[in-house]
C-alpha positions as CSV (number, residue, x, y, z in Angstrom):
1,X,0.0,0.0,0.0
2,X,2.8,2.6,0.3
3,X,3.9,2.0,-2.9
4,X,0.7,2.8,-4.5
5,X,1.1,6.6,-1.9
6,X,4.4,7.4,-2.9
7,X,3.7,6.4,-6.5
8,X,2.3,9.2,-9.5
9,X,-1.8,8.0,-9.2
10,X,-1.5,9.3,-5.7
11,X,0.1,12.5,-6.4
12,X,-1.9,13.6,-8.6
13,X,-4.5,13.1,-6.2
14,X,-2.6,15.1,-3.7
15,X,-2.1,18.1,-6.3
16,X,-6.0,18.1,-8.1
17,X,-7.5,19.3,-5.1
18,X,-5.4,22.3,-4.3
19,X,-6.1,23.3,-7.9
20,X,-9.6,22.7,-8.1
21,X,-10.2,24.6,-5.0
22,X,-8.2,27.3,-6.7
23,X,-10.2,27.6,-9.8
24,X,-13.1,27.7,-7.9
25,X,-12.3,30.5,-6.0
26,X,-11.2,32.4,-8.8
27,X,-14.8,31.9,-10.2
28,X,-16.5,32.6,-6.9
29,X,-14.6,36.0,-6.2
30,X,-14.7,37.0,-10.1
31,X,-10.4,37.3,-9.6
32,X,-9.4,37.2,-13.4
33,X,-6.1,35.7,-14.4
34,X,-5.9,39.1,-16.7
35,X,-2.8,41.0,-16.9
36,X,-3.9,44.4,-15.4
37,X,-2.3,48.0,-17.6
38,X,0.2,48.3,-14.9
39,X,1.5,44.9,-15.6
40,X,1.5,44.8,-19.8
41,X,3.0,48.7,-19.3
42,X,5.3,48.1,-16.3
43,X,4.0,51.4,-15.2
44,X,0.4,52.9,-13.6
45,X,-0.2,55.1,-16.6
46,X,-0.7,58.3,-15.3
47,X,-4.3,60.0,-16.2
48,X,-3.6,62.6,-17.8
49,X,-5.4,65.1,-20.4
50,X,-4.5,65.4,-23.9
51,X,-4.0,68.7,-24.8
52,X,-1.7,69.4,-22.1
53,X,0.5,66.1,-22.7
54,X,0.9,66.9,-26.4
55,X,1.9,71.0,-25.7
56,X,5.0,69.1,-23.6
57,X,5.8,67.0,-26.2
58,X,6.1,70.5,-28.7
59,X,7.8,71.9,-26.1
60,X,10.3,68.7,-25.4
61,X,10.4,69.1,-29.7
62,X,11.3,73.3,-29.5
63,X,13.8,72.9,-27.3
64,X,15.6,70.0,-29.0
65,X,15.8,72.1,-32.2
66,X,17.2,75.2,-30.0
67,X,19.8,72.9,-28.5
68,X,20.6,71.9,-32.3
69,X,22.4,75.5,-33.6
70,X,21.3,74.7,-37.1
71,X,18.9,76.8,-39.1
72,X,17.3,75.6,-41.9
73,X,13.2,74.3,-42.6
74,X,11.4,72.2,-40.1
75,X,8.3,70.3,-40.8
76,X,5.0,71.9,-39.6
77,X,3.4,69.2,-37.9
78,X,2.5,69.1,-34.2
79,X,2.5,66.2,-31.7
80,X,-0.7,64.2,-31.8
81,X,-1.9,61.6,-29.1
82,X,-2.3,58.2,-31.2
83,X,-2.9,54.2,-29.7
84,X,-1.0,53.3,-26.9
85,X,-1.2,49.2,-28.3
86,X,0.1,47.7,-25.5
87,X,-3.2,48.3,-23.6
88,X,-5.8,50.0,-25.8
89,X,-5.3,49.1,-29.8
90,X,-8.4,50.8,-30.2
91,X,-8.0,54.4,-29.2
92,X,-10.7,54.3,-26.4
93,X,-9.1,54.7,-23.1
94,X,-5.2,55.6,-23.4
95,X,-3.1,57.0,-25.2
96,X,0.7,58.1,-26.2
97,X,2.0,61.1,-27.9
98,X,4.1,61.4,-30.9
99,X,5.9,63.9,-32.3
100,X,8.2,63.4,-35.6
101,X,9.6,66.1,-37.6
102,X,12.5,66.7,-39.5
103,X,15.1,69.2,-40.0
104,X,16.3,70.7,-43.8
105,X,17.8,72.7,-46.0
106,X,19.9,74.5,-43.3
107,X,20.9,78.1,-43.7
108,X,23.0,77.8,-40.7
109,X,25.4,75.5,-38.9
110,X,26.0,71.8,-40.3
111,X,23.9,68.6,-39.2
112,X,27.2,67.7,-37.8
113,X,27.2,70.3,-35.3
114,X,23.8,69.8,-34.6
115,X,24.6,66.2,-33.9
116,X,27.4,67.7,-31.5
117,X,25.4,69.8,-30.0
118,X,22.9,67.3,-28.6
119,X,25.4,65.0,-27.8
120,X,26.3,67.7,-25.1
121,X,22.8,69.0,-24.5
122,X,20.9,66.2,-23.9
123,X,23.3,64.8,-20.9
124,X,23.1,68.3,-19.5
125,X,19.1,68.3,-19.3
126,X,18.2,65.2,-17.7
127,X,18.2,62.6,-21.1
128,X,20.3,59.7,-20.6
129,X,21.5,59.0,-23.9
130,X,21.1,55.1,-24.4
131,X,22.4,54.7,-28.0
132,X,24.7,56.5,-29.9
133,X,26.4,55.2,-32.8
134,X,25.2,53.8,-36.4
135,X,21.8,52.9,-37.9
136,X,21.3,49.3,-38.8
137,X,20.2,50.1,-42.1
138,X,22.4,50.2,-45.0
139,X,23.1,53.5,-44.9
140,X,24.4,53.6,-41.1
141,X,23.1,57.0,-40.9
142,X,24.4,58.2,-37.1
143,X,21.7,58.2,-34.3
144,X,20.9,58.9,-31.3
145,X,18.6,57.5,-28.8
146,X,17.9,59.1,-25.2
147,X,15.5,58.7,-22.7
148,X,14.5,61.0,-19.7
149,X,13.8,59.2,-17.0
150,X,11.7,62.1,-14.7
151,X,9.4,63.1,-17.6
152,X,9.1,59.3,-19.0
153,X,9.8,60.6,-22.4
154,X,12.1,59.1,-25.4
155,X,13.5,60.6,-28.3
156,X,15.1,59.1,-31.7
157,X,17.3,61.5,-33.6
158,X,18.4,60.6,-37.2
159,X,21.5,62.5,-39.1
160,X,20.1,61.3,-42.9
161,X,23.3,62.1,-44.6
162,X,23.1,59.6,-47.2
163,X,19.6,59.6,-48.7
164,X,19.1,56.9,-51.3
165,X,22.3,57.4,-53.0
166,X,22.5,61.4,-52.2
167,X,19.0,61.6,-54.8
168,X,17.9,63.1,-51.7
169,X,18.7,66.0,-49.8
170,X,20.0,65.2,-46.3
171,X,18.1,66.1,-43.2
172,X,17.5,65.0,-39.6
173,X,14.6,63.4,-38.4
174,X,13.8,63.7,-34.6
175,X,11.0,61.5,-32.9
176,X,9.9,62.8,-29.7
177,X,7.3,60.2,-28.0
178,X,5.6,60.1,-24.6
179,X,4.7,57.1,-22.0
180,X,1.1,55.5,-22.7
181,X,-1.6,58.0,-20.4
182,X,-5.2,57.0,-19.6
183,X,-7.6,59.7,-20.3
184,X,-9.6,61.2,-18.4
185,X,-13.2,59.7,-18.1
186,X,-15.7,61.4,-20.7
187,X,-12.7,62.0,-23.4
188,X,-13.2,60.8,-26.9
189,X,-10.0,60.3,-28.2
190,X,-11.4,59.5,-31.8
Protein backbone atom coordinates (compact mmCIF):
# COMPACT_ATOMS: atom_id res chain seq x y z
CA UNK A 1 0.00 0.00 0.00
CA UNK A 2 2.78 2.58 0.26
CA UNK A 3 3.91 1.97 -2.95
CA UNK A 4 0.66 2.81 -4.49
CA UNK A 5 1.06 6.61 -1.89
CA UNK A 6 4.37 7.36 -2.95
CA UNK A 7 3.67 6.42 -6.52
CA UNK A 8 2.27 9.15 -9.49
CA UNK A 9 -1.76 8.01 -9.15
CA UNK A 10 -1.51 9.27 -5.70
CA UNK A 11 0.12 12.47 -6.43
CA UNK A 12 -1.86 13.57 -8.61
CA UNK A 13 -4.47 13.12 -6.23
CA UNK A 14 -2.62 15.06 -3.66
CA UNK A 15 -2.07 18.05 -6.35
CA UNK A 16 -5.97 18.08 -8.08
CA UNK A 17 -7.46 19.34 -5.07
CA UNK A 18 -5.43 22.31 -4.25
CA UNK A 19 -6.13 23.29 -7.90
CA UNK A 20 -9.61 22.67 -8.07
CA UNK A 21 -10.18 24.61 -4.96
CA UNK A 22 -8.16 27.32 -6.75
CA UNK A 23 -10.15 27.61 -9.83
CA UNK A 24 -13.08 27.67 -7.86
CA UNK A 25 -12.35 30.46 -6.01
CA UNK A 26 -11.17 32.37 -8.85
CA UNK A 27 -14.84 31.88 -10.21
CA UNK A 28 -16.49 32.65 -6.88
CA UNK A 29 -14.65 36.01 -6.23
CA UNK A 30 -14.66 37.00 -10.12
CA UNK A 31 -10.41 37.30 -9.61
CA UNK A 32 -9.42 37.17 -13.44
CA UNK A 33 -6.06 35.73 -14.40
CA UNK A 34 -5.94 39.12 -16.69
CA UNK A 35 -2.78 40.97 -16.92
CA UNK A 36 -3.86 44.38 -15.42
CA UNK A 37 -2.28 48.05 -17.57
CA UNK A 38 0.25 48.28 -14.94
CA UNK A 39 1.47 44.90 -15.62
CA UNK A 40 1.49 44.81 -19.76
CA UNK A 41 2.95 48.67 -19.25
CA UNK A 42 5.34 48.10 -16.28
CA UNK A 43 4.02 51.41 -15.23
CA UNK A 44 0.40 52.87 -13.55
CA UNK A 45 -0.19 55.07 -16.62
CA UNK A 46 -0.73 58.34 -15.34
CA UNK A 47 -4.33 59.96 -16.19
CA UNK A 48 -3.58 62.58 -17.77
CA UNK A 49 -5.44 65.11 -20.38
CA UNK A 50 -4.49 65.36 -23.94
CA UNK A 51 -4.03 68.71 -24.82
CA UNK A 52 -1.73 69.38 -22.09
CA UNK A 53 0.51 66.09 -22.65
CA UNK A 54 0.94 66.95 -26.36
CA UNK A 55 1.88 71.04 -25.69
CA UNK A 56 5.05 69.08 -23.61
CA UNK A 57 5.75 66.98 -26.25
CA UNK A 58 6.14 70.45 -28.73
CA UNK A 59 7.75 71.87 -26.11
CA UNK A 60 10.30 68.72 -25.37
CA UNK A 61 10.40 69.09 -29.70
CA UNK A 62 11.28 73.29 -29.53
CA UNK A 63 13.78 72.87 -27.28
CA UNK A 64 15.59 70.03 -28.96
CA UNK A 65 15.78 72.08 -32.21
CA UNK A 66 17.18 75.20 -30.04
CA UNK A 67 19.81 72.86 -28.51
CA UNK A 68 20.56 71.95 -32.25
CA UNK A 69 22.41 75.46 -33.59
CA UNK A 70 21.29 74.72 -37.06
CA UNK A 71 18.89 76.79 -39.11
CA UNK A 72 17.35 75.64 -41.87
CA UNK A 73 13.18 74.29 -42.63
CA UNK A 74 11.38 72.24 -40.13
CA UNK A 75 8.31 70.34 -40.78
CA UNK A 76 4.96 71.92 -39.59
CA UNK A 77 3.42 69.17 -37.86
CA UNK A 78 2.46 69.09 -34.17
CA UNK A 79 2.52 66.17 -31.72
CA UNK A 80 -0.69 64.19 -31.84
CA UNK A 81 -1.93 61.60 -29.12
CA UNK A 82 -2.27 58.16 -31.19
CA UNK A 83 -2.89 54.25 -29.67
CA UNK A 84 -0.95 53.33 -26.87
CA UNK A 85 -1.16 49.19 -28.31
CA UNK A 86 0.10 47.68 -25.49
CA UNK A 87 -3.17 48.30 -23.61
CA UNK A 88 -5.82 50.00 -25.79
CA UNK A 89 -5.32 49.12 -29.75
CA UNK A 90 -8.35 50.78 -30.15
CA UNK A 91 -7.97 54.43 -29.19
CA UNK A 92 -10.74 54.26 -26.40
CA UNK A 93 -9.07 54.73 -23.12
CA UNK A 94 -5.22 55.56 -23.40
CA UNK A 95 -3.08 57.05 -25.21
CA UNK A 96 0.72 58.07 -26.19
CA UNK A 97 1.98 61.07 -27.86
CA UNK A 98 4.08 61.40 -30.89
CA UNK A 99 5.94 63.88 -32.34
CA UNK A 100 8.19 63.41 -35.61
CA UNK A 101 9.62 66.11 -37.63
CA UNK A 102 12.52 66.70 -39.53
CA UNK A 103 15.12 69.22 -40.02
CA UNK A 104 16.35 70.71 -43.76
CA UNK A 105 17.75 72.71 -45.97
CA UNK A 106 19.93 74.46 -43.34
CA UNK A 107 20.91 78.10 -43.67
CA UNK A 108 22.99 77.84 -40.73
CA UNK A 109 25.43 75.45 -38.94
CA UNK A 110 25.95 71.80 -40.29
CA UNK A 111 23.95 68.55 -39.16
CA UNK A 112 27.23 67.69 -37.75
CA UNK A 113 27.18 70.28 -35.32
CA UNK A 114 23.81 69.76 -34.59
CA UNK A 115 24.63 66.22 -33.90
CA UNK A 116 27.42 67.70 -31.48
CA UNK A 117 25.44 69.81 -30.01
CA UNK A 118 22.89 67.34 -28.58
CA UNK A 119 25.44 65.01 -27.80
CA UNK A 120 26.28 67.71 -25.11
CA UNK A 121 22.85 68.96 -24.47
CA UNK A 122 20.89 66.16 -23.94
CA UNK A 123 23.27 64.83 -20.90
CA UNK A 124 23.09 68.29 -19.53
CA UNK A 125 19.11 68.33 -19.26
CA UNK A 126 18.25 65.15 -17.66
CA UNK A 127 18.18 62.62 -21.11
CA UNK A 128 20.32 59.74 -20.59
CA UNK A 129 21.55 58.98 -23.92
CA UNK A 130 21.14 55.15 -24.35
CA UNK A 131 22.40 54.72 -28.03
CA UNK A 132 24.71 56.55 -29.89
CA UNK A 133 26.39 55.22 -32.76
CA UNK A 134 25.17 53.84 -36.36
CA UNK A 135 21.79 52.93 -37.87
CA UNK A 136 21.32 49.29 -38.80
CA UNK A 137 20.17 50.09 -42.11
CA UNK A 138 22.39 50.20 -45.04
CA UNK A 139 23.14 53.46 -44.87
CA UNK A 140 24.38 53.59 -41.14
CA UNK A 141 23.10 57.03 -40.85
CA UNK A 142 24.42 58.20 -37.13
CA UNK A 143 21.68 58.24 -34.34
CA UNK A 144 20.89 58.95 -31.34
CA UNK A 145 18.63 57.54 -28.80
CA UNK A 146 17.91 59.07 -25.25
CA UNK A 147 15.48 58.69 -22.74
CA UNK A 148 14.49 60.98 -19.68
CA UNK A 149 13.78 59.17 -16.95
CA UNK A 150 11.68 62.12 -14.73
CA UNK A 151 9.41 63.13 -17.56
CA UNK A 152 9.13 59.30 -19.04
CA UNK A 153 9.82 60.55 -22.43
CA UNK A 154 12.07 59.14 -25.44
CA UNK A 155 13.50 60.63 -28.34
CA UNK A 156 15.09 59.14 -31.70
CA UNK A 157 17.30 61.50 -33.61
CA UNK A 158 18.43 60.58 -37.17
CA UNK A 159 21.53 62.50 -39.15
CA UNK A 160 20.12 61.34 -42.89
CA UNK A 161 23.26 62.12 -44.57
CA UNK A 162 23.07 59.56 -47.20
CA UNK A 163 19.58 59.61 -48.75
CA UNK A 164 19.08 56.91 -51.30
CA UNK A 165 22.32 57.44 -52.97
CA UNK A 166 22.50 61.37 -52.22
CA UNK A 167 18.96 61.58 -54.77
CA UNK A 168 17.89 63.12 -51.71
CA UNK A 169 18.66 65.95 -49.81
CA UNK A 170 20.05 65.21 -46.28
CA UNK A 171 18.13 66.14 -43.21
CA UNK A 172 17.50 65.03 -39.58
CA UNK A 173 14.59 63.38 -38.44
CA UNK A 174 13.76 63.68 -34.61
CA UNK A 175 10.99 61.53 -32.94
CA UNK A 176 9.89 62.75 -29.67
CA UNK A 177 7.29 60.16 -27.97
CA UNK A 178 5.62 60.10 -24.61
CA UNK A 179 4.75 57.06 -22.01
CA UNK A 180 1.09 55.49 -22.67
CA UNK A 181 -1.62 57.96 -20.40
CA UNK A 182 -5.24 57.02 -19.61
CA UNK A 183 -7.58 59.70 -20.25
CA UNK A 184 -9.65 61.15 -18.37
CA UNK A 185 -13.23 59.74 -18.06
CA UNK A 186 -15.75 61.38 -20.73
CA UNK A 187 -12.70 61.95 -23.36
CA UNK A 188 -13.18 60.82 -26.88
CA UNK A 189 -9.99 60.29 -28.17
CA UNK A 190 -11.39 59.46 -31.84
Amino acid sequence: MSELRSGPVFAARRFFLPAAALAVSLILTGCSMAESDSDKLGYEPEVRAVKPAEEEVNAISSQLLDWMGAKGAVTASGAMAGTCDAVDPDFKTHYAVNHPWSLYDLKSGTFEEAMRNLREMLPKNGWEITRDGETDSQARNPEIVAVNRKTHHSVTIEWARNRTGGKLKPLISVHVDSRCYKAPKGTDLG
